[in-house]
N, C-alpha and C positions, 0 to 999 in steps of 0.2 A: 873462181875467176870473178874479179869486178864486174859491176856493173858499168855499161858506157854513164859519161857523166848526163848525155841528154834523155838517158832512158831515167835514170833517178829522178832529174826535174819532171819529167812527164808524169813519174810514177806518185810524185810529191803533189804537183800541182791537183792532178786526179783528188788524192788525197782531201787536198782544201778544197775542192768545187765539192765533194760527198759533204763536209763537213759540213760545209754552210747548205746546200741542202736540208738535210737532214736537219741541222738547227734552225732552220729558219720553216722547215713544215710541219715539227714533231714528233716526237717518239715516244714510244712507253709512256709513262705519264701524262706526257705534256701534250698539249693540243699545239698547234700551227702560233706562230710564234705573234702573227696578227690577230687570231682567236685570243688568245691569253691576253692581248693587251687592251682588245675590245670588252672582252671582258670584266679587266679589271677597274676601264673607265667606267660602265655601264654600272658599276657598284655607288657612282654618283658622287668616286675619288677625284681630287684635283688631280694632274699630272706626278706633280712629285709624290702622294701619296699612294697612286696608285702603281708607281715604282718602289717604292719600300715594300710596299704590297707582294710583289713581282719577285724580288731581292727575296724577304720570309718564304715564300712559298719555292723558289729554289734552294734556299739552303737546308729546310726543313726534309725535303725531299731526298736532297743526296743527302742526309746525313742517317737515313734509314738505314740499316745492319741488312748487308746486300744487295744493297740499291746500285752500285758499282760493279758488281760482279753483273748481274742482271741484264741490264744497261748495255753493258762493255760485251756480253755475249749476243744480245738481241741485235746490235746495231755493227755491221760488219765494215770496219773502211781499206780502201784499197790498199793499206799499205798495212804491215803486222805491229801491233800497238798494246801494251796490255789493257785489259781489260777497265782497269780502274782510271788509266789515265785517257782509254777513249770513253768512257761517260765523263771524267772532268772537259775535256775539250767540247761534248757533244752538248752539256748542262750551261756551259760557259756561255758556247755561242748562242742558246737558242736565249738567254737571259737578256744578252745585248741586243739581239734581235726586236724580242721585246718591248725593248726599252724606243728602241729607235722607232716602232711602230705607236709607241705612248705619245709622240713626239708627233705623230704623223710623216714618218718617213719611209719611201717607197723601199721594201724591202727587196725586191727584183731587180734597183738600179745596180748601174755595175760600183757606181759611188759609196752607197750604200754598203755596199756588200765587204766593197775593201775597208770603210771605215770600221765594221762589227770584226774583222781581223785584228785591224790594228786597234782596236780596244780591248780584243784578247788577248797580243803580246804586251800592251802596259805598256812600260817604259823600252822595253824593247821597240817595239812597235815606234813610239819617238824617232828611235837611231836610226830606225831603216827609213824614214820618210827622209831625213837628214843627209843617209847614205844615195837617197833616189833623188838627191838636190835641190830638196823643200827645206827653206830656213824655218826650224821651230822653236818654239819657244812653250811660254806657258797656254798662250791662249789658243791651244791644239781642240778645233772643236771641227763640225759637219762644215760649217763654214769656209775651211782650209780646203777640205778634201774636194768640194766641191767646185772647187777655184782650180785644182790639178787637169792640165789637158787630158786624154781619153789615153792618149800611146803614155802617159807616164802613168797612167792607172795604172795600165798590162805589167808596166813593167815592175810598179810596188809588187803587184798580185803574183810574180812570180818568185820573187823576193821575200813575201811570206811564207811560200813552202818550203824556204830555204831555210828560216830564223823558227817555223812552228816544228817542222821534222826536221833534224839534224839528222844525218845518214851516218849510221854507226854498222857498219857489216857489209856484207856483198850480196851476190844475187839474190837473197830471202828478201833487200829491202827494209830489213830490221828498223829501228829507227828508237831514237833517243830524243830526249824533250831540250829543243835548246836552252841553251844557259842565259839568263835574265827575264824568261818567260815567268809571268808571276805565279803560274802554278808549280812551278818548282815548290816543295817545304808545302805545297798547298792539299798534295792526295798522301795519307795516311795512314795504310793501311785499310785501305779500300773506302775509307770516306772522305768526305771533305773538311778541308781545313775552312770554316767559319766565316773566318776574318779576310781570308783571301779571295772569299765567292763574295762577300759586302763590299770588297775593295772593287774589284771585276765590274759587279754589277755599279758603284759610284762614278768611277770613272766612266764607265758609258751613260751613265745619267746625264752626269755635266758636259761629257764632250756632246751630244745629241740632243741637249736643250737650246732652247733658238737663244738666249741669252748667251753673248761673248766671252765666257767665263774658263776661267781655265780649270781641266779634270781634277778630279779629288787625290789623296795622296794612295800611290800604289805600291804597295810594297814596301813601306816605310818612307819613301821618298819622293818629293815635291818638287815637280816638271816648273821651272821655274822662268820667266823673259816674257818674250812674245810672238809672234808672228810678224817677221821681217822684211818677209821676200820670198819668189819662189823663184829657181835657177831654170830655164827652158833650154 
């Protein structure tokens, strides 16, 4: 039997409030996603280098032989996920976390919190602001998010559990990686694809530096215009 469709969103959203949790206070390896970033200033890096910094030390980590498997058993989320692909989402987010704490940004805001989502779906992440009647363009930075009223936050935020877990099955909750999410082609055989964790971690660099500039390219492809309007 199905699941009702408001028991899924429940079950999804759960889901995203564990992830960013858990990303944003750390796990296994990682320390608290403000530790790591105070840290890596305290090494007497400028901001952008002590994100490259942040960027090497993620990807050097997941690309440890079992680090995935590890990972994906140590950290349980409410919903059934394999293994490798809940340390990709759980590596992902604590990177952008990171980042936006390099930057000095409240990791607890609820702004905050949506914008480290939509810097894990990438371009994806674009369409759904688009579809929640944010005109976007290239210059998609903190700046925009911060501009969105509090009831269209809620309503991105539920919207991401729809585009991050696709529901694929019935009452187990199963769940499948939506399609445009850039860690698609990104988990391996239990490690990480390289180039996909530097893109991840780029685009939250540029979207969450106080500079109006628009994110790096994701997945091959370059968010291109501007910031036009937001629809209320």
């Amino acid at each position: 039997m199905v699941d009702e469709p408001g028991a899924i969103t429940r079950v999804q959203q759960n889901a995203v409030d564990h992830l960013l949790r858990v990303g944003i206070n750390g796990f296994g390896p990682f320390k608290g996603a403000q530790q790591m970033a105070v840290e890596a200033l305290e090494k007497g890096l400028p901001p952008e280098e002590a994100i490259k910094h942040l960027i090497r030390t993620h990807v050097a980590a997941a690309g440890v032989q079992g680090f995935a498997t590890n990972v994906g058993g140590l950290i349980t989320l409410p919903i059934s996920l394999p293994a490798n692909l809940t340390a990709a989402y759980l590596v992902q987010t604590h990177l952008i976390a990171s980042i936006a704490a390099v930057y000095g940004h409240d990791l607890e805001s609820d702004e905050v919190q949506t914008a480290i989502l939509v810097c894990l779906l990438g371009n994806a992440g674009t369409e759904l602001l688009k579809k929640a009647g944010i005109k976007v363009g290239a210059k998609l930075t903190m700046n925009l998010i911060e501009r969105i009223p509090a009831q269209l936050i809620r309503e991105i935020n539920k919207r991401v559990g729809f585009t991050l877990l696709a529901k694929y099955g019935t009452s187990k909750a199963t769940v499948t990686l939506a399609k445009g999410v850039p860690l698609v082609g990104g988990v391996i055989g239990g490690t990480f694809d390289a180039v996909t964790t530097r893109a991840v971690g780029a685009f939250a660099a540029r979207f969450f530096t106080e500079r109006d500039e628009p994110p790096a390219v994701v997945d091959g492809t370059v968010i291109d215009g501007e910031v036009l309007e937001i629809r209320e």
